[in-house]
C-alpha positions in Angstrom: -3.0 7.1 -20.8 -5.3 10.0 -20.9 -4.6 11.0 -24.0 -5.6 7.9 -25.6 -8.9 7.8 -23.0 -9.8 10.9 -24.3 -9.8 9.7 -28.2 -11.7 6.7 -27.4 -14.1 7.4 -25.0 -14.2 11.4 -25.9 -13.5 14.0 -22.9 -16.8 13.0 -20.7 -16.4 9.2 -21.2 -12.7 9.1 -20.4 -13.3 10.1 -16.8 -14.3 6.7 -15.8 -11.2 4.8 -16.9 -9.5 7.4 -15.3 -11.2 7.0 -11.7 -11.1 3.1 -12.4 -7.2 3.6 -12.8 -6.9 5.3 -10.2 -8.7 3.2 -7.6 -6.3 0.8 -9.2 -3.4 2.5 -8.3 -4.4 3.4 -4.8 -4.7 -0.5 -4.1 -1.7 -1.3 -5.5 0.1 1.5 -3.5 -1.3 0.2 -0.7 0.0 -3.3 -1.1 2.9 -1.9 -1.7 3.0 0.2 1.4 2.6 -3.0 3.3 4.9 -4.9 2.0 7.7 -2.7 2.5 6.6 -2.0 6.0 6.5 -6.0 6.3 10.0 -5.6 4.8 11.5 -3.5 7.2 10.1 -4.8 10.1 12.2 -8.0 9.4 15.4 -6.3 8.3 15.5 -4.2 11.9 15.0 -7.4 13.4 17.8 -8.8 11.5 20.0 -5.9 12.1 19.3 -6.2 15.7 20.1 -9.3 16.1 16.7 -11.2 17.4 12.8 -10.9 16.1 11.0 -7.6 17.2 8.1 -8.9 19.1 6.0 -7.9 22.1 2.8 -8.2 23.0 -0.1 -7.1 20.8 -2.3 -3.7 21.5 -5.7 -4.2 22.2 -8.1 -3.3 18.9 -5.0 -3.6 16.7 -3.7 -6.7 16.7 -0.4 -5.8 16.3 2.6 -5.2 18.2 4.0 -1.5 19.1 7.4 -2.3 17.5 5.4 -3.3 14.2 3.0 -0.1 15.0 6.0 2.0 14.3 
């Protein structure tokens, strides 16, 4: 990808397609890294045999089982 930045937008102007990218991928890995926290939340609480639960910490909103 940066090589073919570089010949379109020359070596200054292919420097914000690159940050663009990159903000891209950072959201994407984020969603990502939610999901598959989401993901294995639910599998431990299949392999367990009941739903993880408890109650929820104050400011978070989520549980200390899902905090982990």
């Amino acid at each position: 990808y940066a090589v073919l930045a570089r010949a379109s937008f020359g070596t200054q102007g292919a420097r914000l397609p690159a940050l663009l990218r990159a903000l891209v991928a950072c959201g994407w890995y984020g969603i990502q890294t939610w999901f598959g926290g989401q993901m294995i939340y639910t599998l431990a609480g299949v392999l367990l045999g009941h739903p993880l639960g408890g109650d929820p910490l104050p400011g978070l909103g989520i549980s200390g089982s899902q905090l982990v």
